[in-house]
Backbone bond lengths (Angstrom), bond angles and torsions (degrees), N, CA, C in turn:
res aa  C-N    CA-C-N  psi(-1)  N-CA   C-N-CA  omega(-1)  CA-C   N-CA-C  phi
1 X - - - 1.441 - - 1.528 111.39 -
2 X 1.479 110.40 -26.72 1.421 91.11 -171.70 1.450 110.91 -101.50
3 X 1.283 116.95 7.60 1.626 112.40 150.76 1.283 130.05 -87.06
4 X 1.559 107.66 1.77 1.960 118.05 170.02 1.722 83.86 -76.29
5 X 1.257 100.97 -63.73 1.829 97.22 -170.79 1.078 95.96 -30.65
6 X 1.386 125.28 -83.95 1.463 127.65 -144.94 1.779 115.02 -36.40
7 X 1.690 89.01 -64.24 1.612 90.79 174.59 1.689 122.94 -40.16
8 X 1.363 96.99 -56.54 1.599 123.59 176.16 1.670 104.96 -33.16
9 X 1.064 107.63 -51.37 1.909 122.92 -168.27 1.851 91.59 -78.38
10 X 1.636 104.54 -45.36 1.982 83.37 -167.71 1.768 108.32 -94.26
11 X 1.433 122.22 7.93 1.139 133.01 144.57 1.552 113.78 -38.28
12 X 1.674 103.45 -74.66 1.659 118.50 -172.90 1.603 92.10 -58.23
13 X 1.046 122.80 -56.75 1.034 103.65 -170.59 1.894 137.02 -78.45
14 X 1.185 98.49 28.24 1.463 136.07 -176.93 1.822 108.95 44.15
15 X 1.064 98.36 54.74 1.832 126.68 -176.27 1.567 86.47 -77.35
16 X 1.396 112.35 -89.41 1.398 120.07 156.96 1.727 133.81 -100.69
17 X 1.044 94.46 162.94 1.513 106.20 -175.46 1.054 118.04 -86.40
18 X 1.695 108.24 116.94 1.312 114.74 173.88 1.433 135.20 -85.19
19 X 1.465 102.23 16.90 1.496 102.58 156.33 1.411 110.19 -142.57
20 X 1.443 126.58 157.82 1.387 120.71 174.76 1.539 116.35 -10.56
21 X 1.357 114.79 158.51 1.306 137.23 178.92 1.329 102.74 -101.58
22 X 1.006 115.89 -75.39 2.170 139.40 171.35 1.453 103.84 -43.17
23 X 1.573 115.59 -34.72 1.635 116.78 -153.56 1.690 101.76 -42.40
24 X 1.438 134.88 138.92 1.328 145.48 -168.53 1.687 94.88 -74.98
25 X 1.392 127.21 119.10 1.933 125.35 172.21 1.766 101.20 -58.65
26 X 1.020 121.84 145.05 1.265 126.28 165.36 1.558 124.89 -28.74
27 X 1.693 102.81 -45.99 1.613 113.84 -172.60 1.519 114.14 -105.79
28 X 1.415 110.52 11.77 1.609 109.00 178.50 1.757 110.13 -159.97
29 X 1.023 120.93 160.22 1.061 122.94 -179.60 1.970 121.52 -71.50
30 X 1.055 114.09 172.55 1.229 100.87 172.55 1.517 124.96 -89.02
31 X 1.166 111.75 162.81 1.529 103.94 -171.76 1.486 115.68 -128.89
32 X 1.181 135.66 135.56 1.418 132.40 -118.47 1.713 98.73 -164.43
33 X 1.455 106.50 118.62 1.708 104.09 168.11 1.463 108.58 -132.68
34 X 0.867 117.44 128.23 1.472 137.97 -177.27 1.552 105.50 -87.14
35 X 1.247 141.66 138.55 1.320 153.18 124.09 1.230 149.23 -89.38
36 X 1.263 108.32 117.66 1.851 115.89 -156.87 1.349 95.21 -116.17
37 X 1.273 134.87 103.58 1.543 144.38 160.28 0.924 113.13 -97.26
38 X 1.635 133.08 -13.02 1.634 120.83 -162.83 1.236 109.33 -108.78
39 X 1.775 114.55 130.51 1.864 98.93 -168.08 1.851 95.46 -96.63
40 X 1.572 119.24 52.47 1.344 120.26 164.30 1.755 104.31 -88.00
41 X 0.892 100.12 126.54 1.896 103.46 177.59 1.481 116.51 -69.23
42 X 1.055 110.95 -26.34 1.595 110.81 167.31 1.611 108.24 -90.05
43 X 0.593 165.90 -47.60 1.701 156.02 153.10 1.576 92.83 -40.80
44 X 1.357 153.06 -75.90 1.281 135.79 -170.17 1.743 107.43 -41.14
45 X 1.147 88.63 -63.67 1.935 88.67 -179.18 1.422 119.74 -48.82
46 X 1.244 121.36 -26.42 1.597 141.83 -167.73 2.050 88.78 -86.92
47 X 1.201 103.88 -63.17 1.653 107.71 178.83 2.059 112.23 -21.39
48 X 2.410 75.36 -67.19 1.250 83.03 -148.33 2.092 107.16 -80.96
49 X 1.425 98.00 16.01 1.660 119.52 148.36 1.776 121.30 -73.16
50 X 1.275 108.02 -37.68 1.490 87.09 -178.99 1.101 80.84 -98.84
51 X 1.358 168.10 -74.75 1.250 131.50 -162.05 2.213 131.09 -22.20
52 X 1.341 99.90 -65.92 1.853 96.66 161.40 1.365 98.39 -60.30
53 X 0.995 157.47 -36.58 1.854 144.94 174.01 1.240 114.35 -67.55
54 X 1.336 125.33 -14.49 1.305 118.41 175.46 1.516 111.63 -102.54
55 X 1.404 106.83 -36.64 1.643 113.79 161.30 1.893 129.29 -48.65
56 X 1.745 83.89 -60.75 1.396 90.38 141.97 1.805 154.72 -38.63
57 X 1.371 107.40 -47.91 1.714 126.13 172.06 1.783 95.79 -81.38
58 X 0.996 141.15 -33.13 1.670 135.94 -139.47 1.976 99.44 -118.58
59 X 1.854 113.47 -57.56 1.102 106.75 -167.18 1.092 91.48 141.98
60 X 1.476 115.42 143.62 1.634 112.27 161.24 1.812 108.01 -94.46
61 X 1.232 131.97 -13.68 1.408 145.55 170.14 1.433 88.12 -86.78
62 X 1.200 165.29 -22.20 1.399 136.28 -173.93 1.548 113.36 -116.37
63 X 1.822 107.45 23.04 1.352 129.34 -171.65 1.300 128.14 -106.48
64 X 0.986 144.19 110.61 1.566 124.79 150.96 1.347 118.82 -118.15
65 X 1.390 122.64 107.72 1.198 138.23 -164.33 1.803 108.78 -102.39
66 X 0.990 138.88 129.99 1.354 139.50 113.74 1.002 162.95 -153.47
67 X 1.027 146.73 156.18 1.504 158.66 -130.68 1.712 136.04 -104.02
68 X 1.167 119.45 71.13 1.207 145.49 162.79 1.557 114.59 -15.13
69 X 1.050 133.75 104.14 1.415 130.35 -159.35 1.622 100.17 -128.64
70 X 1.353 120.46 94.48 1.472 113.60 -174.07 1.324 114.66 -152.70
71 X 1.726 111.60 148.27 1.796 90.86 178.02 1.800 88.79 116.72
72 X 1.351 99.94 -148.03 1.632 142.69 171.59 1.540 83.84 -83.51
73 X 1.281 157.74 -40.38 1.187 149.50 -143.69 1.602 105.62 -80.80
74 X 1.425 112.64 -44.46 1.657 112.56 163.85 1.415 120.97 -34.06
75 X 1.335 115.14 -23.15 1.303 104.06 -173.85 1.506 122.48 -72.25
76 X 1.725 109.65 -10.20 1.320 120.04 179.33 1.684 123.27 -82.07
77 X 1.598 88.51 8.05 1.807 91.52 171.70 1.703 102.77 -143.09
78 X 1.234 112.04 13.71 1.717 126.07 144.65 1.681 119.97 -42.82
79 X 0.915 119.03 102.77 1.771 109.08 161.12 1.518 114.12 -45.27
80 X 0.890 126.82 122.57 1.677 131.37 156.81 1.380 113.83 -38.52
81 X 1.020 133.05 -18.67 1.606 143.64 -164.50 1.736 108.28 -101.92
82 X 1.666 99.88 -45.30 1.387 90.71 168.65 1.375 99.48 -81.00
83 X 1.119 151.39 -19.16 1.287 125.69 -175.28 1.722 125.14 -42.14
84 X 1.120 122.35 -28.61 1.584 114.51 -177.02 1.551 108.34 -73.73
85 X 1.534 124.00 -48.60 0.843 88.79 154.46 1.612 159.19 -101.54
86 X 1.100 119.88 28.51 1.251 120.24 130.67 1.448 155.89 -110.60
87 X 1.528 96.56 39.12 1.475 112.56 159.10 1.532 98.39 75.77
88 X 1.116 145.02 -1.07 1.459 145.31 -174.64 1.745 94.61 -120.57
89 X 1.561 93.90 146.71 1.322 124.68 -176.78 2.095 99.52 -64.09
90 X 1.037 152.67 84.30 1.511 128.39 156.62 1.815 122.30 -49.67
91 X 1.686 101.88 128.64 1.585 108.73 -173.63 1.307 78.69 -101.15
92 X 1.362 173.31 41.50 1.287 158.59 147.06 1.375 112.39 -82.82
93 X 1.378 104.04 54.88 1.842 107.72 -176.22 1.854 89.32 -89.80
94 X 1.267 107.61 162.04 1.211 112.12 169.52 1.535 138.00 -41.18
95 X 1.173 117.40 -40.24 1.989 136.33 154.73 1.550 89.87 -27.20
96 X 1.251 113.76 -72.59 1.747 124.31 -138.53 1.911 83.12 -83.44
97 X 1.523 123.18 -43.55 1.130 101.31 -172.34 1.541 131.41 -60.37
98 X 1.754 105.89 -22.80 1.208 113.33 -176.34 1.652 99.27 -83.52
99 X 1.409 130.63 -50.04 1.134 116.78 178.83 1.831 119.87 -48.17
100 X 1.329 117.98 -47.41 1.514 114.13 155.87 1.234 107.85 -34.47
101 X 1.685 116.19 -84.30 1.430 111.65 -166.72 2.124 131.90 -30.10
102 X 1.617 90.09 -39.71 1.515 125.78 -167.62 1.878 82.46 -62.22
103 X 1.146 101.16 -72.17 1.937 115.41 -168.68 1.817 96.69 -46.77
104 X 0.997 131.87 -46.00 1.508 126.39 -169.70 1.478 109.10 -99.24
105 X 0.846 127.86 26.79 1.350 127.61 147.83 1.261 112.54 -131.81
106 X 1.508 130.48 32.04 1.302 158.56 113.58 1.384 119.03 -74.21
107 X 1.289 112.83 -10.80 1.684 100.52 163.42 1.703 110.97 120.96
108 X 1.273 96.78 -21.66 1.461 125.48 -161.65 1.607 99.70 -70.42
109 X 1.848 115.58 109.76 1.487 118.49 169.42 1.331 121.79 -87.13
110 X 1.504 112.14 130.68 1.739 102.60 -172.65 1.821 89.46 -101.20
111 X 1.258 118.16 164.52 1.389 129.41 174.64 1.567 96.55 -143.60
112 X 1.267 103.13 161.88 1.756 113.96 -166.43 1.595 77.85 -131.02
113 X 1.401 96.48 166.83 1.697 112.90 163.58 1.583 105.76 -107.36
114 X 0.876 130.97 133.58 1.640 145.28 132.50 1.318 122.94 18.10
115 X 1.790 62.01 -108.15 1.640 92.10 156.42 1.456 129.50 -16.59
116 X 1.320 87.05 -75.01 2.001 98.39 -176.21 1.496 111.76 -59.78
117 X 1.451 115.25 -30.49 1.782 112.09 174.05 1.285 97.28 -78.88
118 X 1.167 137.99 -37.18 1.743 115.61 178.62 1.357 111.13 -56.38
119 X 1.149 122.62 -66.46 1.369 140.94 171.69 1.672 102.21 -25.76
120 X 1.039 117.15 -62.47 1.767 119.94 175.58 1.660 122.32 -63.97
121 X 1.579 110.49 -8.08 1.302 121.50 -145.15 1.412 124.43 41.19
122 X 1.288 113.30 78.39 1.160 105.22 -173.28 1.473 101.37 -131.48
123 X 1.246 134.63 96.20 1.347 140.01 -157.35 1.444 111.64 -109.41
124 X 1.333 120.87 -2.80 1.985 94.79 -171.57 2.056 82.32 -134.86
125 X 0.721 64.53 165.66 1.985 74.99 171.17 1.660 121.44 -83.55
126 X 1.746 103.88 -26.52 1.254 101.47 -175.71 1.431 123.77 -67.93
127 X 1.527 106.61 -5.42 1.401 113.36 162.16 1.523 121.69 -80.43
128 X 1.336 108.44 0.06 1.699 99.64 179.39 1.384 95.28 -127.50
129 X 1.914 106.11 167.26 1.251 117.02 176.30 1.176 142.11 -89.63
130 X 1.375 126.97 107.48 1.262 132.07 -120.30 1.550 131.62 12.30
131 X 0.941 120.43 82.73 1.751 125.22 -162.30 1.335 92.39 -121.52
132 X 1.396 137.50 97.08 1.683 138.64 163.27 1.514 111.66 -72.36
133 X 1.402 137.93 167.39 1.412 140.68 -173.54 1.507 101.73 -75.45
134 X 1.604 111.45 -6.32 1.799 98.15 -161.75 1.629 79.19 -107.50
135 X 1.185 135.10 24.56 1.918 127.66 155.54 0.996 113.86 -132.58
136 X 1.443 111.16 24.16 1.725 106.20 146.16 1.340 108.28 -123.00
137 X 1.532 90.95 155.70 1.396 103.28 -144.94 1.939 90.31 -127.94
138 X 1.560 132.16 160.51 0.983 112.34 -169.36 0.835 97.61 -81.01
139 X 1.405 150.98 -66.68 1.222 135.85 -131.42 1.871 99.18 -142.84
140 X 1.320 121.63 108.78 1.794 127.85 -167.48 1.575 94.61 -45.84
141 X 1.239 113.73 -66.31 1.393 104.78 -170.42 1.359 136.05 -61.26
142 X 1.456 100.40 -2.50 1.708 117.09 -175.33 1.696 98.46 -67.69
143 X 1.707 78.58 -44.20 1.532 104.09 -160.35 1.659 116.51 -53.84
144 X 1.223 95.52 -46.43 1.587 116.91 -172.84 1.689 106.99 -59.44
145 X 1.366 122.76 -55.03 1.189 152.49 170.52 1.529 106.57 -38.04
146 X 2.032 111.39 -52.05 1.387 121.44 -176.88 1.745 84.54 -57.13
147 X 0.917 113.93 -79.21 1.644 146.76 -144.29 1.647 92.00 -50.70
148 X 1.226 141.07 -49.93 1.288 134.18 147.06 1.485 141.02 -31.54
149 X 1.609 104.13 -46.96 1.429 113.59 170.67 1.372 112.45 -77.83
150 X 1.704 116.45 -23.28 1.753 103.65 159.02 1.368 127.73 -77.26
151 X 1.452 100.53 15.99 1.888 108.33 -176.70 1.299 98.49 103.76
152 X 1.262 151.05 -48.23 1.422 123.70 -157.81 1.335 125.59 -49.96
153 X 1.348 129.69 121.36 1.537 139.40 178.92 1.760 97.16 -54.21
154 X 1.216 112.11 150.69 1.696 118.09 -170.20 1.195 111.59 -120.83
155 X 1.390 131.58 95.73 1.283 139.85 -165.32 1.821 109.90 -92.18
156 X 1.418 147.06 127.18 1.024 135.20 159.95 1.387 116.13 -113.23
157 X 1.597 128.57 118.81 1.720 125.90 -152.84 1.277 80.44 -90.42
């Protein structure tokens, strides 16, 4: 009982939130950022699963989802082809490309970090899958941080 109190007391005192985080506002959809740091290909694929599962359970009109790509996590929109030369594994095998593709024509924005492609040397885009200059972003975590203070709930799979 006296850890219901406790919660109960840092509830009121807005410690935590006593109602959903994600919960959808009456007049807008919910808003939603995902973070993918890990360049394991099964945790990316698993990610970019509860992402269509959450699109899926919620609405794609009552959604705004996107997806933070930073770290080891870039490697999931790497071509496999550039991978030799730059010494990093590419997860952009076809599976992961169609599941990307599938998620953004649901609405779903992916952003890369910078950062993390400098760090990899990874300088032109034609090494990643579909990655344009207007979804990279400088720095992932800046990003994540922006994307929070406009409301998006911060999910890490």
């Amino acid at each position: 009982m006296k850890c219901c109190r406790n919660l109960a007391i840092a509830g009121l005192l807005g410690l935590i939130p006593l109602t959903g985080a994600a919960a959808a506002p009456d007049d807008g959809p919910q808003r939603v950022v995902y973070h993918i740091d890990s360049g394991d290909l099964e945790r990316q694929r698993s990610a970019l699963r509860n992402v269509s599962n959450h699109l899926n359970d919620i609405g794609d009109a009552r959604l705004e989802i996107r997806v933070v790509v930073q770290g080891n996590g870039v490697s999931m929109l790497v071509m496999p082809e550039a991978s030799a030369d730059l010494g990093l594994y590419g997860n952009a095998t076809d599976q992961i490309q169609r599941l990307v593709e599938k998620l953004r024509v649901r609405g779903v924005r992916f952003f890369v970090c910078g950062n993390s492609l400098r760090r990899r040397n990874i300088l032109a885009t034609d090494r990643l899958y579909e990655v344009s200059a207007q979804d990279i972003v400088d720095s992932g975590l800046v990003e994540l941080v922006r994307l929070q203070g406009d409301g998006y709930s911060y999910i890490k799979p």
